[in-house]
C-alpha positions as CSV (number, residue, x, y, z in Angstrom):
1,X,0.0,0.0,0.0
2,X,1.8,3.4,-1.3
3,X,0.2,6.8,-0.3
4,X,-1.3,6.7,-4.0
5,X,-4.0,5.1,-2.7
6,X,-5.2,7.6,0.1
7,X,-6.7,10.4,-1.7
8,X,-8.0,11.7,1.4
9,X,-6.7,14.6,3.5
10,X,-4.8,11.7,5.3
11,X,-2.2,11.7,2.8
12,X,-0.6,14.6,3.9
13,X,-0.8,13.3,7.3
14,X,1.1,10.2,5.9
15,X,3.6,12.5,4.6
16,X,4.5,14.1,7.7
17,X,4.2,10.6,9.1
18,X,6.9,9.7,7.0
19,X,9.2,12.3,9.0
20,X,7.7,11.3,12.1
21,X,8.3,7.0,11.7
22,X,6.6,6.2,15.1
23,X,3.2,7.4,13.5
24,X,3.4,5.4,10.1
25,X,4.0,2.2,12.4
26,X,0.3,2.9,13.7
27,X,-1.3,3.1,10.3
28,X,0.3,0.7,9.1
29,X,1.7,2.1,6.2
30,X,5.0,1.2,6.7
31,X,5.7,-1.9,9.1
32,X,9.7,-1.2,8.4
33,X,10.3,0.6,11.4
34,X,10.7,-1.7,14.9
């Protein structure tokens, strides 16, 4: 799942997610971080 999906205002909250890695874990857009 890439960003590209989520057209909704929460893709700019994924971006800053991106910066902030703890966050991302939560949504579950990025299970890389521990």
């Amino acid at each position: 799942m890439k960003n590209q999906i989520i057209t909704t205002p929460l893709n700019r909250h994924l971006k800053i997610s991106q910066q902030t890695k703890p966050i991302t874990v939560q949504i579950g857009n990025e299970n890389r971080t521990p």
